[in-house]
N, C-alpha and C positions, 0 to 999 in steps of 0.2 A: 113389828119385828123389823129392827134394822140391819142394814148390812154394813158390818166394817170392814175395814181390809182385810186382819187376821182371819175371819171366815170366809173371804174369799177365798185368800190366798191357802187355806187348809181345804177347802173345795177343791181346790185345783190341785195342789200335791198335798194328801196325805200325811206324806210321812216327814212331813215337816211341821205338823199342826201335833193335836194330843196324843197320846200311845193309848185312845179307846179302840181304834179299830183293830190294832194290833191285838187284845187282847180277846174281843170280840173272832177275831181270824183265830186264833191259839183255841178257844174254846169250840168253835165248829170243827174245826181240824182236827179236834182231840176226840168228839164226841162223831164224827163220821169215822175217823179209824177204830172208836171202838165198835162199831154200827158193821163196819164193813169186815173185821175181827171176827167178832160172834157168829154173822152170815156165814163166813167163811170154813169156821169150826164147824157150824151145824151144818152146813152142803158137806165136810168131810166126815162126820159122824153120819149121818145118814146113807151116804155111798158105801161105807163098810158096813152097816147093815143091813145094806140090801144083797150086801154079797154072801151074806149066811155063813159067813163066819164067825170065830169067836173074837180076834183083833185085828185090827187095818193091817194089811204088810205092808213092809218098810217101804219108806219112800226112799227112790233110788238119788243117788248122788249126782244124776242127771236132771231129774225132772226138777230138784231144787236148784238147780244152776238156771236151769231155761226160768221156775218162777221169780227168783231171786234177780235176775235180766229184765223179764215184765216189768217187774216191782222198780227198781231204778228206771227205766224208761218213762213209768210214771211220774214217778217225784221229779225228774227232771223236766218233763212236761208244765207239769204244774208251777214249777219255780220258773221256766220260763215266763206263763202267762203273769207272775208277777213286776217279769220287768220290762212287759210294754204299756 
């Protein structure tokens, strides 16, 4: 196995060698947010039937602002750690 400089140089940045990681990253990303999706639906289906009722009541216009705040604090986290 030898080393050329193109594998160096794609060892050391990335995103200047092939678009594999890229797509490697798009399909984890895609396949954690459905993972993290589903959990999500099932922790909310289960909490309204524990409440012994017949549907969830509505979620207030507040509590989707504070998750929807969570949720961007995330992604922006995330997207930091890709540019150190």
């Amino acid at each position: 196995m030898s080393v050329t400089s193109e594998s160096v140089k794609e060892a050391v940045n990335p995103a200047k060698g092939s678009s594999n990681w890229r797509t490697r990253t798009y399909i984890m990303g895609a396949i954690l947010g459905l993972l993290l999706g589903l959990l999500s639906a099932y922790l909310f289906v289960r909490a309204s039937e524990e409440d012994l009722t017949d549907a969830p009541k509505k979620i207030r216009t507040g509590d989707m602002m504070k998750m929807s705040l969570a949720v961007a604090a995330l992604v922006r986290q995330i997207a930091e750690m890709g540019g150190k």
